[in-house]
MMTF fields as JSON, N, C-alpha, C and O atoms, coordinates in Angstrom:
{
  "mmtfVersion": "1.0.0",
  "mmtfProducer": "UNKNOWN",
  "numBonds": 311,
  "numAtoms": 312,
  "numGroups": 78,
  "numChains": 1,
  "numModels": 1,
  "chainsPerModel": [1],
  "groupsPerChain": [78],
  "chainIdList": ["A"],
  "bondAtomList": [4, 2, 8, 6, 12, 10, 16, 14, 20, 18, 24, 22, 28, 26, 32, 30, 36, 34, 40, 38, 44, 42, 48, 46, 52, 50, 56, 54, 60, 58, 64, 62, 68, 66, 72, 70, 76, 74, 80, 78, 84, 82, 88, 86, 92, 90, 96, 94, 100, 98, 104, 102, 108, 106, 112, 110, 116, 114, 120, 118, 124, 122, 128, 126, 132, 130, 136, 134, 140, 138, 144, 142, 148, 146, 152, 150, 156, 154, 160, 158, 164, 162, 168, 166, 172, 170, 176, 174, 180, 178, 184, 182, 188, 186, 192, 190, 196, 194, 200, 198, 204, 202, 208, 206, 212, 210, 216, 214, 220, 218, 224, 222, 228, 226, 232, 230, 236, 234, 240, 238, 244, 242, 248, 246, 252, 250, 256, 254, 260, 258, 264, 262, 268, 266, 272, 270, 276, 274, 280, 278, 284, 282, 288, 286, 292, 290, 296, 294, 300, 298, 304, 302, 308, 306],
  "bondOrderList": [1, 1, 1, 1, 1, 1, 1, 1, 1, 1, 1, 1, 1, 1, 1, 1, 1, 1, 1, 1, 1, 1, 1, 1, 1, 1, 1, 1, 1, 1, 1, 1, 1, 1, 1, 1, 1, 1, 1, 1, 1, 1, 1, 1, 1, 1, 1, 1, 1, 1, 1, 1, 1, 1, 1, 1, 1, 1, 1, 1, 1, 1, 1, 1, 1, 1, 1, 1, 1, 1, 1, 1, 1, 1, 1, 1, 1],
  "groupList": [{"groupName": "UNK", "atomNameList": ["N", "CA", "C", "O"], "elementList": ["N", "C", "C", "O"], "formalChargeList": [0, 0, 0, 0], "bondAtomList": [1, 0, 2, 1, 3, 2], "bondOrderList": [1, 1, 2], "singleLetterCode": "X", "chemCompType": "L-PEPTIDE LINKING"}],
  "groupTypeList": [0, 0, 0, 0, 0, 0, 0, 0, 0, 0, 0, 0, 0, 0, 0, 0, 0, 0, 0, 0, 0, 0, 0, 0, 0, 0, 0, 0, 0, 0, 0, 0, 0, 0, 0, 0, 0, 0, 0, 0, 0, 0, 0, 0, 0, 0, 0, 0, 0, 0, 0, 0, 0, 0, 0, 0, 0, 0, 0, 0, 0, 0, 0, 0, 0, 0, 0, 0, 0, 0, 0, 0, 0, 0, 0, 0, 0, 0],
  "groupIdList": [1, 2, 3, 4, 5, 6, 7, 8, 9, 10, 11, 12, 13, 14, 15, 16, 17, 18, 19, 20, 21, 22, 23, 24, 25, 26, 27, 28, 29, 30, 31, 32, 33, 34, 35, 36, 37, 38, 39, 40, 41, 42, 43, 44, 45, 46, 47, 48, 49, 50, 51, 52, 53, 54, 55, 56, 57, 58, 59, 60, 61, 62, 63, 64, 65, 66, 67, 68, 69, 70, 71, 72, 73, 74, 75, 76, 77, 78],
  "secStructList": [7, 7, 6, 6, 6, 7, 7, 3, 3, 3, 3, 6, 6, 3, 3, 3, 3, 3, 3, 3, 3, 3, 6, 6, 6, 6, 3, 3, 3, 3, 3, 3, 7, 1, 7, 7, 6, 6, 1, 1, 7, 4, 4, 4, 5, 7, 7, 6, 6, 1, 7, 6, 6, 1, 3, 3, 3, 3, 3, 7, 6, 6, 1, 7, 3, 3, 3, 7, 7, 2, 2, 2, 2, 2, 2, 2, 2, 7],
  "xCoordList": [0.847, 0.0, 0.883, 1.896, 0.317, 1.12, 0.981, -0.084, 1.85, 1.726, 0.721, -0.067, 0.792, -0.189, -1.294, -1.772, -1.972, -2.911, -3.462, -4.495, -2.71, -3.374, -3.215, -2.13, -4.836, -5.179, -5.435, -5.035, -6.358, -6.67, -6.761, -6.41, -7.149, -6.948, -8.119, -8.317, -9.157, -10.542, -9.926, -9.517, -9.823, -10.052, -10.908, -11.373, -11.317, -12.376, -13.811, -14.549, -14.254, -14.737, -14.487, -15.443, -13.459, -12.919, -12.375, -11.668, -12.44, -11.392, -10.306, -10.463, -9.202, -7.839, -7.37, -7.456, -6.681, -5.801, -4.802, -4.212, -3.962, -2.852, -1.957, -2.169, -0.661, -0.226, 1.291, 1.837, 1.771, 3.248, 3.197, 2.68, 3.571, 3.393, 5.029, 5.424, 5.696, 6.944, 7.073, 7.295, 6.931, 6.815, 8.843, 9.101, 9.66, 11.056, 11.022, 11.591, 10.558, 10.788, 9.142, 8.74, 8.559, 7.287, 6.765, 6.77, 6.362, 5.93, 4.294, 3.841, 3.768, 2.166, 1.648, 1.487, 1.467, 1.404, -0.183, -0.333, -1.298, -2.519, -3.534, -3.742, -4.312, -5.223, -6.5, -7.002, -7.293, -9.277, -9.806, -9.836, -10.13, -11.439, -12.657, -12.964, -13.513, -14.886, -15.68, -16.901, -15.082, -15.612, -16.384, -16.312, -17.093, -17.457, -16.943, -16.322, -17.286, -16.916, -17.523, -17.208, -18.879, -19.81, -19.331, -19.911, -18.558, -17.687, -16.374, -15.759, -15.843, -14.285, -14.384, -14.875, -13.876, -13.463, -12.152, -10.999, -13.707, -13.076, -11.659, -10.913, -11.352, -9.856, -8.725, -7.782, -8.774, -8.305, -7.898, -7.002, -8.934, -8.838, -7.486, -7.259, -6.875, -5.054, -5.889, -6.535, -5.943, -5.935, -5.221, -5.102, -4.222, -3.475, -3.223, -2.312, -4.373, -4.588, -3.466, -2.591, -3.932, -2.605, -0.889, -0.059, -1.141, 0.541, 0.717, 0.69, 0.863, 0.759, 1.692, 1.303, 3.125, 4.331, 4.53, 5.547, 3.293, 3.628, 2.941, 1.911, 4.342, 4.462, 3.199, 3.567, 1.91, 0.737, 0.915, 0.993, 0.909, 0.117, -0.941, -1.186, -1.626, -2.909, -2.992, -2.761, -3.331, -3.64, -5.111, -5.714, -5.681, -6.894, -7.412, -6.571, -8.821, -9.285, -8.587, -8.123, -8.723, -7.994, -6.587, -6.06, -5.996, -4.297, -3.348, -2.271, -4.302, -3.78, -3.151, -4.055, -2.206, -1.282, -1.146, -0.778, -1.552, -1.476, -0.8, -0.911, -0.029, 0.963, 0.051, -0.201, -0.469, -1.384, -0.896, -0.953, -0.478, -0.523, -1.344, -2.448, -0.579, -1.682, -1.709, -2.609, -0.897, -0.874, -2.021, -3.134, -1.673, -2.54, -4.091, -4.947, -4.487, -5.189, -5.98, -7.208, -5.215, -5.837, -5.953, -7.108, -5.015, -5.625, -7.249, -7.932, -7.357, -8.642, -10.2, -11.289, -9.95, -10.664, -10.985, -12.143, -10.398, -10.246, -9.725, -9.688],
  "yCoordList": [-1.189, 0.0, 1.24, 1.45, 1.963, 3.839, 4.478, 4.452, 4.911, 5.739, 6.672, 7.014, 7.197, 8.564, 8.256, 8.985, 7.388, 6.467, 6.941, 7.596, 6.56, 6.35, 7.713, 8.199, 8.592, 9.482, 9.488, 10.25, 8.241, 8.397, 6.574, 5.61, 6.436, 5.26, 4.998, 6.174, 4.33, 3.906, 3.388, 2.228, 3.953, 3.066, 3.256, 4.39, 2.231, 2.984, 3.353, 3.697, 3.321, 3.869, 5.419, 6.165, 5.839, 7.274, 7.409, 6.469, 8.361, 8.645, 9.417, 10.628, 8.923, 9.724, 10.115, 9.381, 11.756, 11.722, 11.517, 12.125, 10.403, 10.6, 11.892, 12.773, 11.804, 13.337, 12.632, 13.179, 11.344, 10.746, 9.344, 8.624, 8.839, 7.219, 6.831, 7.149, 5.926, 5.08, 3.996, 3.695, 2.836, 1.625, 1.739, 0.952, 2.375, 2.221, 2.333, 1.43, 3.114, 3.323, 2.594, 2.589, 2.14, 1.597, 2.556, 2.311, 3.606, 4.907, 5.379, 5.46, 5.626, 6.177, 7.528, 7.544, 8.45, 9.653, 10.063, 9.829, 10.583, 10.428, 11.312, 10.723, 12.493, 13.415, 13.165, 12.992, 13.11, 12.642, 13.898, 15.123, 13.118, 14.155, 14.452, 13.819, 15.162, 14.647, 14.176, 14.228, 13.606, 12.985, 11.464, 11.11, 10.629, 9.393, 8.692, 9.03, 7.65, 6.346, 6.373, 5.729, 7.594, 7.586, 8.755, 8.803, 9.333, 10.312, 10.394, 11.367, 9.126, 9.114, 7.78, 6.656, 8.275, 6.908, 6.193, 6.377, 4.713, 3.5, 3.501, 3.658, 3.29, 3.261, 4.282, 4.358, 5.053, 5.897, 5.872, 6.497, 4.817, 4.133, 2.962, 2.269, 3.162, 1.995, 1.547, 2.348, 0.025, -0.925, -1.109, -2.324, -0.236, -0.29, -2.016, -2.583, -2.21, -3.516, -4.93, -5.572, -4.952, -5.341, -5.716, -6.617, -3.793, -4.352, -3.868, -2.753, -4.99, -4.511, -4.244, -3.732, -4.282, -3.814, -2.292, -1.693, -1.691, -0.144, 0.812, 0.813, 1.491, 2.311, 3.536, 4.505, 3.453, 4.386, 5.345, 4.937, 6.661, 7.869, 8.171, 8.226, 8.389, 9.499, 10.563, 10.377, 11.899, 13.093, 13.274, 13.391, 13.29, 13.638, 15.083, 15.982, 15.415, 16.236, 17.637, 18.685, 17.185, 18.254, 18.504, 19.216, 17.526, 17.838, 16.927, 16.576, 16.545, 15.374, 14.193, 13.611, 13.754, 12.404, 11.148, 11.173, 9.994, 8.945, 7.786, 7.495, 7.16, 5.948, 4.773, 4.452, 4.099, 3.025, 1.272, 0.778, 0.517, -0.728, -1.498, -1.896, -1.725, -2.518, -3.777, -4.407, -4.458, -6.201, -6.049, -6.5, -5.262, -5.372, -4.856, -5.728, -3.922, -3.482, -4.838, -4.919, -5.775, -6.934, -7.87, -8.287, -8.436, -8.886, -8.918, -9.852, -7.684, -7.484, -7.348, -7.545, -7.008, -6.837, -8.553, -8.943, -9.069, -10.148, -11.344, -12.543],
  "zCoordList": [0.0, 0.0, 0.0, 0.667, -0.835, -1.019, 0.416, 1.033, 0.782, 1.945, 1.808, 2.69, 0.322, 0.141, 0.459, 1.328, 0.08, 0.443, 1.775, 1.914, 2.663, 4.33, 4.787, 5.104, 4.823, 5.306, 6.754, 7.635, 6.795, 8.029, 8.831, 8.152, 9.947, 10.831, 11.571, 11.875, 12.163, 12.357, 13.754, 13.722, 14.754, 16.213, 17.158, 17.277, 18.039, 18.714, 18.352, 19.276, 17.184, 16.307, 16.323, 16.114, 16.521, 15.737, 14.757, 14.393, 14.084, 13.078, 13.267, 13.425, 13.28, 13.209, 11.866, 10.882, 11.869, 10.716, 10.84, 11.733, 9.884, 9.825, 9.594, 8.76, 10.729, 10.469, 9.664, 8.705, 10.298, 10.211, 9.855, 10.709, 8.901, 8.956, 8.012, 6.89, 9.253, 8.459, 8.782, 9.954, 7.493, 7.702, 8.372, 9.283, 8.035, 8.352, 9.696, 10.308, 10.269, 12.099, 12.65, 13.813, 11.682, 12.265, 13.509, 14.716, 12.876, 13.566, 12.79, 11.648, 14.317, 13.474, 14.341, 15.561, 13.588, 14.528, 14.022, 12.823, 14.64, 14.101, 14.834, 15.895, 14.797, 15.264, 15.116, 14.006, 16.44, 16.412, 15.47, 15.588, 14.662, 14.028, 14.392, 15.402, 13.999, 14.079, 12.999, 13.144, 11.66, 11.015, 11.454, 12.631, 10.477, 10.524, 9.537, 8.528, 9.963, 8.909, 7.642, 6.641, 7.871, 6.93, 5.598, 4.513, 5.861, 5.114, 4.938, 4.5, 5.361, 5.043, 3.695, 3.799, 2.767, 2.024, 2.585, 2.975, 2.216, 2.29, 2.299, 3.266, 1.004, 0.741, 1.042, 0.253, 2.12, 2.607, 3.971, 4.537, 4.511, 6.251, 5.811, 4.819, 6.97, 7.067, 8.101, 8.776, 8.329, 9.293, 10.007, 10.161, 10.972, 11.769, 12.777, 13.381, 12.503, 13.664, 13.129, 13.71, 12.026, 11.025, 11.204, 11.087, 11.705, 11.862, 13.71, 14.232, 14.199, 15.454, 16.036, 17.085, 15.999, 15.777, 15.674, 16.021, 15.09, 14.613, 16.39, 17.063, 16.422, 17.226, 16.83, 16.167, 17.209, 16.919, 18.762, 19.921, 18.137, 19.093, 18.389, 17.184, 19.522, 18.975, 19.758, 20.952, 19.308, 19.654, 19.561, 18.494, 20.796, 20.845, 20.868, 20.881, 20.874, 20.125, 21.095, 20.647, 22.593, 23.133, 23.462, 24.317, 22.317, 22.445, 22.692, 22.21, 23.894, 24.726, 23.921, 23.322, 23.74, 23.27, 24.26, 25.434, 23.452, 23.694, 22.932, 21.741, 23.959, 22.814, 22.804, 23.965, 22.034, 21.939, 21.754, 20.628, 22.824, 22.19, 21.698, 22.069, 20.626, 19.261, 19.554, 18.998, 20.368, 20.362, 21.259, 20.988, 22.578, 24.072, 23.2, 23.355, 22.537, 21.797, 21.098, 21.131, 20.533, 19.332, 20.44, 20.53, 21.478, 22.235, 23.255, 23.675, 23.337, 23.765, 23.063, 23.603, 21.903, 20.709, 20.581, 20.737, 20.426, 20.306, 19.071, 19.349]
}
């Protein structure tokens, strides 16, 4: 997949934008929108869950940053 590609990231049911994404440092840097699922194209959402290895923050709507584990994350999801 094109990097250009991955706008944005679906967790939680939020939408994040991607601000930073490197498969080289397996780094994901990403801001809450207030969009929906219902107005973001499809092919524009990265499945983060995927690669669970990738170092994801999210910046929420009030600033606030969070480092997210994706294994502990898929583990619970199930």
């Amino acid at each position: 997949m094109s990097t250009s590609k991955i706008k944005y990231i679906n967790l939680s049911n939020k939408i994040y934008r991607v601000k930073h994404i490197s498969f080289f440092t397996m780094e994901l840097v990403a801001e809450e929108t207030t969009l929906s699922t219902a107005t973001v194209p499809e092919d524009e959402v990265f499945d983060v869950m995927d690669y669970s290895g990738l170092k994801v923050t999210l910046i929420g709507l009030d600033g606030q940053s969070e480092e997210i584990d994706l294994k502990e994350l898929s583990r619970r999801v199930g």
